[in-house]
mmCIF file as Biopython writes it, N, C-alpha, C and O atoms, coordinates in Angstrom:
data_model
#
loop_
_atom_site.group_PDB
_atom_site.id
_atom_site.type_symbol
_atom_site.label_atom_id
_atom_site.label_alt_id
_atom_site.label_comp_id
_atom_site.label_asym_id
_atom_site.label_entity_id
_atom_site.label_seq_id
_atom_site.pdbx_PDB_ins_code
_atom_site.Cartn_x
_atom_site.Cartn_y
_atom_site.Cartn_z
_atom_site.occupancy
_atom_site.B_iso_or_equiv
_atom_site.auth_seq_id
_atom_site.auth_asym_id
_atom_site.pdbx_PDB_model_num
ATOM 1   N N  . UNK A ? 1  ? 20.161 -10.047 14.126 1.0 0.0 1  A 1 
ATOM 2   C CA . UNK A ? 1  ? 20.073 -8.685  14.635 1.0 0.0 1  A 1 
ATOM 3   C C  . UNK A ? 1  ? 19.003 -7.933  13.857 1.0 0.0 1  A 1 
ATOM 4   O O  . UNK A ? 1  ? 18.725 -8.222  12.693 1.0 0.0 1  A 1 
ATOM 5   N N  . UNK A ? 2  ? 18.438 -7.000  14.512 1.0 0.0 2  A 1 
ATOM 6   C CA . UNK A ? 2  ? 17.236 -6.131  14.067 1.0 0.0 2  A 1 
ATOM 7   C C  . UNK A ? 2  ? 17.461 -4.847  13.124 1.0 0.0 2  A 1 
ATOM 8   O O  . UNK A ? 2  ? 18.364 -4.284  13.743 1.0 0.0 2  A 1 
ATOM 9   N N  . UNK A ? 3  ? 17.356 -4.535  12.692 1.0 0.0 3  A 1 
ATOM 10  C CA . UNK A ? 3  ? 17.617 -3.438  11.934 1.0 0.0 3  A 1 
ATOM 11  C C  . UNK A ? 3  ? 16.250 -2.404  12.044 1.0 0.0 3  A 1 
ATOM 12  O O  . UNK A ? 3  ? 16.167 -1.383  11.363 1.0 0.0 3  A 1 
ATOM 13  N N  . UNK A ? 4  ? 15.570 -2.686  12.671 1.0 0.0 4  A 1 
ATOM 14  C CA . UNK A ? 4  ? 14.250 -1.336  12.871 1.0 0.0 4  A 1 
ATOM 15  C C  . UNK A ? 4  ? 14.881 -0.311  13.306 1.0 0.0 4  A 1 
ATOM 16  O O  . UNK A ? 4  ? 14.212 0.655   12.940 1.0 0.0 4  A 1 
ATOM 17  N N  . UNK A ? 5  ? 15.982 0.125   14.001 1.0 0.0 5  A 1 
ATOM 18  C CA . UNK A ? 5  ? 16.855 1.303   14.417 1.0 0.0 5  A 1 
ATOM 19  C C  . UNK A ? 5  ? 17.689 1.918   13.113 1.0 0.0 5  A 1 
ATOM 20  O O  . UNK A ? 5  ? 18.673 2.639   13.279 1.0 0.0 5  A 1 
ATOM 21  N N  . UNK A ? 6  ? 17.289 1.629   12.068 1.0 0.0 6  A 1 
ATOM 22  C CA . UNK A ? 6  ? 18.972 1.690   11.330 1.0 0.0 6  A 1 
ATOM 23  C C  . UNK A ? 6  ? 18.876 3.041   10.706 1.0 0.0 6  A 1 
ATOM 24  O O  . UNK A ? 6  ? 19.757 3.349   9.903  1.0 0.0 6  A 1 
ATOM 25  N N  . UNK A ? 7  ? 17.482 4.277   11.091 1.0 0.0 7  A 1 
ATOM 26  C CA . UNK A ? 7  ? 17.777 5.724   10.825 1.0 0.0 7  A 1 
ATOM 27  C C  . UNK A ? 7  ? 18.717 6.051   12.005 1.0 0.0 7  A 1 
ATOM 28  O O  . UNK A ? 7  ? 19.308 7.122   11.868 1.0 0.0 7  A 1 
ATOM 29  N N  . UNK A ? 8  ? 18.954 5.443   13.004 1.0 0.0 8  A 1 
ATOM 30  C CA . UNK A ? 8  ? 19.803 6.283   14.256 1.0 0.0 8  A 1 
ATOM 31  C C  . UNK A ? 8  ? 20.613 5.260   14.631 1.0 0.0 8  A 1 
ATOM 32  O O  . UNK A ? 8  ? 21.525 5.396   15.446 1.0 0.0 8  A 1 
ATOM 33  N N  . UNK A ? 9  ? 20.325 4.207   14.069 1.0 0.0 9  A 1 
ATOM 34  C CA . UNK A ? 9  ? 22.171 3.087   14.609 1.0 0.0 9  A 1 
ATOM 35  C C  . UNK A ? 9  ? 23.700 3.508   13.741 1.0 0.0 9  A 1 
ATOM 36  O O  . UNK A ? 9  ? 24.012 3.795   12.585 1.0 0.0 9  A 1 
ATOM 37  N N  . UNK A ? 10 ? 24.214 3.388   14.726 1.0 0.0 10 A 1 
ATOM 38  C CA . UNK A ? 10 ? 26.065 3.643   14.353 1.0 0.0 10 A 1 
ATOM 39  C C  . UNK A ? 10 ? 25.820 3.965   12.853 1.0 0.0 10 A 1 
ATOM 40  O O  . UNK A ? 10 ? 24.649 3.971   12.471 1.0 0.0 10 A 1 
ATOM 41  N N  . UNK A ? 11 ? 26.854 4.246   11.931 1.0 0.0 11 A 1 
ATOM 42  C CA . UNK A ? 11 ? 26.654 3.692   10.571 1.0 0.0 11 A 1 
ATOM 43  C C  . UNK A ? 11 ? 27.393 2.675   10.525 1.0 0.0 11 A 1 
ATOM 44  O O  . UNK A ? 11 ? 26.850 1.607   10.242 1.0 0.0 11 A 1 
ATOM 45  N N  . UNK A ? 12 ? 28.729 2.704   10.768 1.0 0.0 12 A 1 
ATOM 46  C CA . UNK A ? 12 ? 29.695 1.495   11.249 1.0 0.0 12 A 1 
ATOM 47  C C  . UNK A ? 12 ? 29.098 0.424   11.506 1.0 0.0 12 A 1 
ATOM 48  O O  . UNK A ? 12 ? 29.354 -0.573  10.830 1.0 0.0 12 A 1 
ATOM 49  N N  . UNK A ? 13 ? 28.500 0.393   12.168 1.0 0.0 13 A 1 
ATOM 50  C CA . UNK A ? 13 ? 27.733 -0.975  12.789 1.0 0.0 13 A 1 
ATOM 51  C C  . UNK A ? 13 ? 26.621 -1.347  11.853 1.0 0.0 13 A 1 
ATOM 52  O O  . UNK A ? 13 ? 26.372 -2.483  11.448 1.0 0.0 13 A 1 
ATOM 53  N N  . UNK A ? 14 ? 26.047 -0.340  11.591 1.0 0.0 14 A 1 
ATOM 54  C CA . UNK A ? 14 ? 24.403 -0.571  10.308 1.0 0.0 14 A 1 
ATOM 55  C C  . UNK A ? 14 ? 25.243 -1.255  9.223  1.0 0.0 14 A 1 
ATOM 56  O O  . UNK A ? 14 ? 24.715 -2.273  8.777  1.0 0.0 14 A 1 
ATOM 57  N N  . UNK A ? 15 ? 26.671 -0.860  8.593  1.0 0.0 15 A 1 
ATOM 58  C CA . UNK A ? 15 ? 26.692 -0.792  7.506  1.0 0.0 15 A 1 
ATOM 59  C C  . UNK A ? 15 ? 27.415 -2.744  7.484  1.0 0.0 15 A 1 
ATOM 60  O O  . UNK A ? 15 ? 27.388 -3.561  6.563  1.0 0.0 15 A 1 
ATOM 61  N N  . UNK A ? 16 ? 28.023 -2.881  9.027  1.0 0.0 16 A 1 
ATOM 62  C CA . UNK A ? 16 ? 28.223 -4.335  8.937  1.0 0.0 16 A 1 
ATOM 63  C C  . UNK A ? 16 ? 27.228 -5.507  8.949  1.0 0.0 16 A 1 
ATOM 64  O O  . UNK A ? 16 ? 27.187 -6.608  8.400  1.0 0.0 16 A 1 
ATOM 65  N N  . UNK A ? 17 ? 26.252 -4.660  10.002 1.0 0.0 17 A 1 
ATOM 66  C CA . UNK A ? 17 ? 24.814 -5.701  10.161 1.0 0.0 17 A 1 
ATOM 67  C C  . UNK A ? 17 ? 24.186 -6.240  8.374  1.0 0.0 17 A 1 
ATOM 68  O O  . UNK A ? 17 ? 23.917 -7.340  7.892  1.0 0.0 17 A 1 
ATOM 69  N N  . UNK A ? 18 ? 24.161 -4.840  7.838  1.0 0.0 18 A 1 
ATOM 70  C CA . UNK A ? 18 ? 23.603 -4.773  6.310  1.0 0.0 18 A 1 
ATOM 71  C C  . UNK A ? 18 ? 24.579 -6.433  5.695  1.0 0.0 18 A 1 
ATOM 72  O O  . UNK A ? 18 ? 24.197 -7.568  5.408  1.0 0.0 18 A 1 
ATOM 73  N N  . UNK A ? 19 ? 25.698 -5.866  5.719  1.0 0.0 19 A 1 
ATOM 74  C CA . UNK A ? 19 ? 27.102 -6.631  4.802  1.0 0.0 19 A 1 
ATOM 75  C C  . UNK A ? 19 ? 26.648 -8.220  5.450  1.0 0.0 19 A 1 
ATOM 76  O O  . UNK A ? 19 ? 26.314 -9.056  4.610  1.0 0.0 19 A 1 
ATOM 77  N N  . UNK A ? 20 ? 26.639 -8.510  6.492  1.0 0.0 20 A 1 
ATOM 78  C CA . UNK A ? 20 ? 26.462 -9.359  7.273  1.0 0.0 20 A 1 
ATOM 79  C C  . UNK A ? 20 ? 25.350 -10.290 6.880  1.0 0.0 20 A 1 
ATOM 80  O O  . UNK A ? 20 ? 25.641 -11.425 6.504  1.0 0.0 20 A 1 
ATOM 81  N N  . UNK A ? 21 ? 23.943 -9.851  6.946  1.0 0.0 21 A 1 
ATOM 82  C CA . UNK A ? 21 ? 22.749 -10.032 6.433  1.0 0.0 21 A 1 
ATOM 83  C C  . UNK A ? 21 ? 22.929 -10.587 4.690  1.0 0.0 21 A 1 
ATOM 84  O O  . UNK A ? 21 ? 22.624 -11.657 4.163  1.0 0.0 21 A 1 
ATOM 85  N N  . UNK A ? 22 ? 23.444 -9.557  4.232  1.0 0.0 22 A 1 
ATOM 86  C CA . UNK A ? 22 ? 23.183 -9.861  2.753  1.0 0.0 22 A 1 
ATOM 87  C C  . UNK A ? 22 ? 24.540 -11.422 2.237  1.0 0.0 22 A 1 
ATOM 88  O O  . UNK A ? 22 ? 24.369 -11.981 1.154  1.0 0.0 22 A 1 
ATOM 89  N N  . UNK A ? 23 ? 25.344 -11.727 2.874  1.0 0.0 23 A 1 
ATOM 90  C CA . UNK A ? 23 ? 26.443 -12.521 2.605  1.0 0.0 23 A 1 
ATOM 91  C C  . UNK A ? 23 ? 25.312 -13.732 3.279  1.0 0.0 23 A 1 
ATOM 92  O O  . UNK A ? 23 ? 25.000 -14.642 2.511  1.0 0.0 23 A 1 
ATOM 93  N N  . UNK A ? 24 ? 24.701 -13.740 4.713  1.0 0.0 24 A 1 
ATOM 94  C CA . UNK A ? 24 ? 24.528 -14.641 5.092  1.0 0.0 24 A 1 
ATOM 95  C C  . UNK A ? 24 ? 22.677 -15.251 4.799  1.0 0.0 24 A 1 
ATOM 96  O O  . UNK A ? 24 ? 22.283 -16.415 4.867  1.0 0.0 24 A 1 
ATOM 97  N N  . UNK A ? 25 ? 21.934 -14.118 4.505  1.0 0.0 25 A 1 
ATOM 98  C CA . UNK A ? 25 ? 20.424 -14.597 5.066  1.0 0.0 25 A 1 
ATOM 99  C C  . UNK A ? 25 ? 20.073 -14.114 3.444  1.0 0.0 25 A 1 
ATOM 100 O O  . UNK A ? 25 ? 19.352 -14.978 2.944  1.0 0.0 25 A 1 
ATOM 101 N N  . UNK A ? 26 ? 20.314 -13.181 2.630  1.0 0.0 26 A 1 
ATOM 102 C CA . UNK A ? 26 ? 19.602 -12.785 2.163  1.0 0.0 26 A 1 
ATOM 103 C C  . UNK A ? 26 ? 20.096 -12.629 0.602  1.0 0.0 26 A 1 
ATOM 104 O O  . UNK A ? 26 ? 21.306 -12.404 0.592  1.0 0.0 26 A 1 
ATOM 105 N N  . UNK A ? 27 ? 19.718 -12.662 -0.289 1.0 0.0 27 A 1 
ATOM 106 C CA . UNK A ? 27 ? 20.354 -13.064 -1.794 1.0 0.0 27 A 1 
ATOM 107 C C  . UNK A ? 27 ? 20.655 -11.542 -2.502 1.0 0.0 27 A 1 
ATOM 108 O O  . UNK A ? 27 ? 21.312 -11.452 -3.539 1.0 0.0 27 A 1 
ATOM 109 N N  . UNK A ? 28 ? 20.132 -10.460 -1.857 1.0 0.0 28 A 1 
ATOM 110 C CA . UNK A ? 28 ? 20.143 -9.162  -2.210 1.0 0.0 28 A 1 
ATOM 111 C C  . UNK A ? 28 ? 20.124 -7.855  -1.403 1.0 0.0 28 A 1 
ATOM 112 O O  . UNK A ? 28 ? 20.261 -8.023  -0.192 1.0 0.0 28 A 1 
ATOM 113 N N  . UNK A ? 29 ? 20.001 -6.753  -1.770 1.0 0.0 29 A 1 
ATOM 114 C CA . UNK A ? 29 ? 20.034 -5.584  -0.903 1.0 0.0 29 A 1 
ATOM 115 C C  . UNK A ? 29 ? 18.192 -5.361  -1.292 1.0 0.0 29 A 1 
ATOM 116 O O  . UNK A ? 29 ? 17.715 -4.786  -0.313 1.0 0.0 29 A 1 
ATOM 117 N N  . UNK A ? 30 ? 17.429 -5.539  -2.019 1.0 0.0 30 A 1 
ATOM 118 C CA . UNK A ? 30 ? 16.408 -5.599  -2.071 1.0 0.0 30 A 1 
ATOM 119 C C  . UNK A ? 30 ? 15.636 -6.726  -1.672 1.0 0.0 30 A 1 
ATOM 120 O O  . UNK A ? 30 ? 14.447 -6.707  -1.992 1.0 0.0 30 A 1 
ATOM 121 N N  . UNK A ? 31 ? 16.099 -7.764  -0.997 1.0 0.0 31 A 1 
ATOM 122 C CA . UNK A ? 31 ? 15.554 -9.178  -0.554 1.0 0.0 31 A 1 
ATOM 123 C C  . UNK A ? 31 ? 15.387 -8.457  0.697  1.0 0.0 31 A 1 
ATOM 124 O O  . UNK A ? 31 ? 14.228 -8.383  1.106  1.0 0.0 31 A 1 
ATOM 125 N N  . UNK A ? 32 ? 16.719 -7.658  1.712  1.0 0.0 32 A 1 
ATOM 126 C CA . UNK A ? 32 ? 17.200 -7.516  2.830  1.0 0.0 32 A 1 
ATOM 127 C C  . UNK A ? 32 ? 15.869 -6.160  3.190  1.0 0.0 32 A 1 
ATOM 128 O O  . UNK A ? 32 ? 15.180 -6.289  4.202  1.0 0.0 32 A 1 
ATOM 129 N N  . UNK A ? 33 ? 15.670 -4.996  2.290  1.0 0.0 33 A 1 
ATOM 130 C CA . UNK A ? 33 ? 14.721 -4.555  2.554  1.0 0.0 33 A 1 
ATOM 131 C C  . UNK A ? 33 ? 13.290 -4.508  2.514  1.0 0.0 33 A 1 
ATOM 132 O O  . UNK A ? 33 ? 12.488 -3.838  3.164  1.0 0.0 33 A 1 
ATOM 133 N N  . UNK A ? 34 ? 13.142 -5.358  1.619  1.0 0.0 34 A 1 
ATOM 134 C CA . UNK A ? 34 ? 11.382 -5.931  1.648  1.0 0.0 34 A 1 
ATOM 135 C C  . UNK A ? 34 ? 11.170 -6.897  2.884  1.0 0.0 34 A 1 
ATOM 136 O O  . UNK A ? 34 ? 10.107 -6.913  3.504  1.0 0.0 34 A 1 
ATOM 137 N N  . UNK A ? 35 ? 12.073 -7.568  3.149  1.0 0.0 35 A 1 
ATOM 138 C CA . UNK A ? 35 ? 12.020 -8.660  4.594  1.0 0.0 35 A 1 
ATOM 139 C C  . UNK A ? 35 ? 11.957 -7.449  5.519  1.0 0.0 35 A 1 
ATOM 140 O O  . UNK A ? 35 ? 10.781 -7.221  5.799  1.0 0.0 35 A 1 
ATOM 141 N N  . UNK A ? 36 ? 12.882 -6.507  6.150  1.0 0.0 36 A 1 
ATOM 142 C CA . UNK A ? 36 ? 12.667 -5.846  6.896  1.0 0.0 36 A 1 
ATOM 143 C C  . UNK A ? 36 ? 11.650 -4.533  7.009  1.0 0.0 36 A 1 
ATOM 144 O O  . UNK A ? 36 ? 11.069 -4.036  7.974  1.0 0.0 36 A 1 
ATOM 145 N N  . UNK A ? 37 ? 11.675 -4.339  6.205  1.0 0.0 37 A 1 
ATOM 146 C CA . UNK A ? 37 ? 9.839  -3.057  5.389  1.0 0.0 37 A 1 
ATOM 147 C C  . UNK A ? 37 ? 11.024 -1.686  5.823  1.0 0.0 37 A 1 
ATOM 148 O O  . UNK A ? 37 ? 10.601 -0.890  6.661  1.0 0.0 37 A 1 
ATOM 149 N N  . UNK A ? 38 ? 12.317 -1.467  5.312  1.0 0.0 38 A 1 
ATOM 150 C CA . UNK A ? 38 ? 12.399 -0.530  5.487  1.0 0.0 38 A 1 
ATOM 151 C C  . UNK A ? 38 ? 12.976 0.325   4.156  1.0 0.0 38 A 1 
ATOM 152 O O  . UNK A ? 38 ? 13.479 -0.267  3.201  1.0 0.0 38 A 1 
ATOM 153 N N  . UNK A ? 39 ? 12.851 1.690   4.203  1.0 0.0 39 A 1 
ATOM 154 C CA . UNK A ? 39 ? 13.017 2.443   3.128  1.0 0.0 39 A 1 
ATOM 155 C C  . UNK A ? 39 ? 14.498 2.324   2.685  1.0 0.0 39 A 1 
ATOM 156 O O  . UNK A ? 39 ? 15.373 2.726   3.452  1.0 0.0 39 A 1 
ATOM 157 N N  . UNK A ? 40 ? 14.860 1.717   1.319  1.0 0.0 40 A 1 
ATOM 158 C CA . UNK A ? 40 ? 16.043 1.644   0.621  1.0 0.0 40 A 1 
ATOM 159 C C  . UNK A ? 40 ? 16.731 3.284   0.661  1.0 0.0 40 A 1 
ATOM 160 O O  . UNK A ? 40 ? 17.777 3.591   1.233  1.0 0.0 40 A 1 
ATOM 161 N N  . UNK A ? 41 ? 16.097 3.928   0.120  1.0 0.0 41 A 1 
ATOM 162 C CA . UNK A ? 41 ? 16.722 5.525   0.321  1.0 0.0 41 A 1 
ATOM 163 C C  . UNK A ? 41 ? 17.220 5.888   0.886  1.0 0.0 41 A 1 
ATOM 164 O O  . UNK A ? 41 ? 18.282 6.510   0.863  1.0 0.0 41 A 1 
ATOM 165 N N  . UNK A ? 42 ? 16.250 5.440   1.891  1.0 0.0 42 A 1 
ATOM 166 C CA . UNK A ? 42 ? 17.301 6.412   3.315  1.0 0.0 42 A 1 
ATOM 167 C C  . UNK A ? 42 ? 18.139 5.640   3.759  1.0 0.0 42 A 1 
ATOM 168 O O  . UNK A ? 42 ? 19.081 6.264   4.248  1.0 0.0 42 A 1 
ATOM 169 N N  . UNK A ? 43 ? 18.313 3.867   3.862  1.0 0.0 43 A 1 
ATOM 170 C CA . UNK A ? 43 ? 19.397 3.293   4.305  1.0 0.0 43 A 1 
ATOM 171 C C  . UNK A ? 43 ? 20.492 3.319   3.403  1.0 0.0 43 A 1 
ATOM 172 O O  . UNK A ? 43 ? 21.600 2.924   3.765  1.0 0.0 43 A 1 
ATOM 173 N N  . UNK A ? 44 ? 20.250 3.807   2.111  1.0 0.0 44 A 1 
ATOM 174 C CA . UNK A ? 44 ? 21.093 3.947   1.207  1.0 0.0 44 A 1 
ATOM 175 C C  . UNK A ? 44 ? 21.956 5.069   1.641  1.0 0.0 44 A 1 
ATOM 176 O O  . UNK A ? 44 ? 23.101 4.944   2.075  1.0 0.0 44 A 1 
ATOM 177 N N  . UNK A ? 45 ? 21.101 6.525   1.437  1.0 0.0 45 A 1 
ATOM 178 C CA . UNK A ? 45 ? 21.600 7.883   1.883  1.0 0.0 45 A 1 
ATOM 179 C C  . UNK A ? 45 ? 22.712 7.821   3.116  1.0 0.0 45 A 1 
ATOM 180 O O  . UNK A ? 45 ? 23.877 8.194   3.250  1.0 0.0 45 A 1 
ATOM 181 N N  . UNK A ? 46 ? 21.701 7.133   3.966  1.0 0.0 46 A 1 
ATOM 182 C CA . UNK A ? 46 ? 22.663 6.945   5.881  1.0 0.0 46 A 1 
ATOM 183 C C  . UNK A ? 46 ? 23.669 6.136   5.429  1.0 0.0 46 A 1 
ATOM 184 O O  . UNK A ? 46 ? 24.621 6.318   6.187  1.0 0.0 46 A 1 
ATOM 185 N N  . UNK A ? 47 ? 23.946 5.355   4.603  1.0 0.0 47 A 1 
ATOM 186 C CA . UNK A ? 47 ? 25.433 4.804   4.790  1.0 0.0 47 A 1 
ATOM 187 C C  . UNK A ? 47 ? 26.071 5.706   3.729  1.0 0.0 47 A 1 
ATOM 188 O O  . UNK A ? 47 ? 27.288 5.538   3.809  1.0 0.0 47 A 1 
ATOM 189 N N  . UNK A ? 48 ? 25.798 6.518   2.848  1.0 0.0 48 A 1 
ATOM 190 C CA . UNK A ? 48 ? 26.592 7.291   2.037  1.0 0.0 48 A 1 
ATOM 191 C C  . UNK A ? 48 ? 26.986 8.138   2.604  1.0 0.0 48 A 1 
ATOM 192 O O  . UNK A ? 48 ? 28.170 8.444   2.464  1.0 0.0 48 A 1 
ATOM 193 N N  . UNK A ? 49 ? 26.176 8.825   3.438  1.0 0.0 49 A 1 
ATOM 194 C CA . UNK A ? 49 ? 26.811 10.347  4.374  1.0 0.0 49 A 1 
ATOM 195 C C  . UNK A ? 49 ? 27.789 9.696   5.365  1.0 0.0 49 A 1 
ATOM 196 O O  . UNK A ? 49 ? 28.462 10.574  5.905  1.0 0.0 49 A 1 
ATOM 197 N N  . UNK A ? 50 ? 28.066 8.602   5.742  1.0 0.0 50 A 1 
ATOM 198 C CA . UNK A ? 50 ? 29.030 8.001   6.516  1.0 0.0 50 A 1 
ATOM 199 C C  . UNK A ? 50 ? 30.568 7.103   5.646  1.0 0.0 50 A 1 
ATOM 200 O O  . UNK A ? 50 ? 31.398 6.304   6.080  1.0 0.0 50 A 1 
ATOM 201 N N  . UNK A ? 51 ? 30.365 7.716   4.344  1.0 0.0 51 A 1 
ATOM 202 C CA . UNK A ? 51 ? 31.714 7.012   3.260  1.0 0.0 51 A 1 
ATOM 203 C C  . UNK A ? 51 ? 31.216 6.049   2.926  1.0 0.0 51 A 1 
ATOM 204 O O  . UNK A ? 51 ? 32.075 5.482   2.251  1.0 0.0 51 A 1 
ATOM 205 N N  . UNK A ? 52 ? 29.863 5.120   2.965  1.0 0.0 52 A 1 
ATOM 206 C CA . UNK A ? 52 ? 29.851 3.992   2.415  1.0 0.0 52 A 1 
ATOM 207 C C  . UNK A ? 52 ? 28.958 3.552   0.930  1.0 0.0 52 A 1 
ATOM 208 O O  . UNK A ? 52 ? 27.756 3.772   1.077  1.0 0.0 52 A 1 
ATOM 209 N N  . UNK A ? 53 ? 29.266 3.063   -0.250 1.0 0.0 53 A 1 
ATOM 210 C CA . UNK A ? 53 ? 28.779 2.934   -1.257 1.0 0.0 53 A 1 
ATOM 211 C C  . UNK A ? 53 ? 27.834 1.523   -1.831 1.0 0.0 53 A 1 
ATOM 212 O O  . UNK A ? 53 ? 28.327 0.478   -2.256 1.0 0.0 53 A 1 
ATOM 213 N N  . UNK A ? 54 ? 26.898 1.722   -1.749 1.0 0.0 54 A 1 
ATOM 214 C CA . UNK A ? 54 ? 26.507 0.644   -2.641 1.0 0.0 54 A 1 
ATOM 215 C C  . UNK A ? 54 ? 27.524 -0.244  -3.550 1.0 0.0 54 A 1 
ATOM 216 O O  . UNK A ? 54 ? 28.164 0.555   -4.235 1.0 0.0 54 A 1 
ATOM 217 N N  . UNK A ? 55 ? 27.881 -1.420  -3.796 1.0 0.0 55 A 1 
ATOM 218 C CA . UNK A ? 55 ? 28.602 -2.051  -5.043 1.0 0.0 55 A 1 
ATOM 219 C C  . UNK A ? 55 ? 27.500 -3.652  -4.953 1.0 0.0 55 A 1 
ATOM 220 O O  . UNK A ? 55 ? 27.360 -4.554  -4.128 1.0 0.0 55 A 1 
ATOM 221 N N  . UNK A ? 56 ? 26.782 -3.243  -6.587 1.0 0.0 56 A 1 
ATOM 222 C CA . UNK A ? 56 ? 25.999 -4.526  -6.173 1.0 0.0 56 A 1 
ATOM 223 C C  . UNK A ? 56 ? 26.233 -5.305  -7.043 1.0 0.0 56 A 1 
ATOM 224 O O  . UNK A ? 56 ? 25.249 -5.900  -7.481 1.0 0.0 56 A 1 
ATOM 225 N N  . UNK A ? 57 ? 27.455 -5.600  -7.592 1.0 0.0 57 A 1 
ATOM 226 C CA . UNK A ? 57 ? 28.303 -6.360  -8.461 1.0 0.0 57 A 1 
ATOM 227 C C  . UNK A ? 57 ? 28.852 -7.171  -7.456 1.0 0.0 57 A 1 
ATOM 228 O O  . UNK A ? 57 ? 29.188 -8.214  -8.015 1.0 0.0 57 A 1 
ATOM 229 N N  . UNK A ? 58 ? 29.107 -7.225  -6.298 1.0 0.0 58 A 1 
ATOM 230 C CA . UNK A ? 58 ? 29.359 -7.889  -4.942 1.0 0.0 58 A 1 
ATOM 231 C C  . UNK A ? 58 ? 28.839 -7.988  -3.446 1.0 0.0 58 A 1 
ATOM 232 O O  . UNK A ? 58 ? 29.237 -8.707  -2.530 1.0 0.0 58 A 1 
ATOM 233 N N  . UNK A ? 59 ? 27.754 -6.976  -3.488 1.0 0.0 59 A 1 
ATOM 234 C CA . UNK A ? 59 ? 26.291 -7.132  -2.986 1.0 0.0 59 A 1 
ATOM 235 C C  . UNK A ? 59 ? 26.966 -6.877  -1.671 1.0 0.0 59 A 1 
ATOM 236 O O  . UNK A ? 59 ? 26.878 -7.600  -0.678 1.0 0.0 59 A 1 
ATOM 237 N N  . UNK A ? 60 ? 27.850 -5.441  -1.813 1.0 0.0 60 A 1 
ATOM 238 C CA . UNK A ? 60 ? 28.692 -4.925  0.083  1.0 0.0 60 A 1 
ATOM 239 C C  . UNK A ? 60 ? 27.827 -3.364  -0.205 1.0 0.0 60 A 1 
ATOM 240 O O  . UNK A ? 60 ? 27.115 -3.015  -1.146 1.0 0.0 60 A 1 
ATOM 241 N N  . UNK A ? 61 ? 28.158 -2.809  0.770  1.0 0.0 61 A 1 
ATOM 242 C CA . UNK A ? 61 ? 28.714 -1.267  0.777  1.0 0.0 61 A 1 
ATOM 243 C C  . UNK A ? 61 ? 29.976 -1.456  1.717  1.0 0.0 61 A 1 
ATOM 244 O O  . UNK A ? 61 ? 30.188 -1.938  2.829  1.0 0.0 61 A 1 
ATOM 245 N N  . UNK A ? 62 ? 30.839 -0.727  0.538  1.0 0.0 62 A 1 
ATOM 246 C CA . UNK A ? 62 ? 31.920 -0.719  1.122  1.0 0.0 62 A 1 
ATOM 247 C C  . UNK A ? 62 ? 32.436 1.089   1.238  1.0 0.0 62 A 1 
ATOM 248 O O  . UNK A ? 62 ? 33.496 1.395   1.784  1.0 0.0 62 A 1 
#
């Protein structure tokens, strides 16, 4: 799945695609955004304003 939408996709859904990605394709949350060229900040920010946290001791936002 694509993530070029992920300033205006669900957060719900962004925040599983993310979880999804990083368990299956990708070794990090910084692997996951240099592959896709998109800004950590703001995908960071957009899942925080929706309850969800970074934990990269287990590499979710939960």
């Amino acid at each position: 799945m694509n993530l070029s939408k992920y300033e205006t996709m669900d957060p719900v859904m962004l925040m599983s695609i993310v979880n999804m990605k990083m368990r299956d394709e990708f070794e990090d949350l910084d692997s996951l955004i240099n592959y896709f060229e998109i800004d950590k900040e703001i995908l960071i920010n957009r899942l925080k304003q929706a309850g969800f946290d970074y934990l990269p001791e287990v590499k979710q936002f939960r």
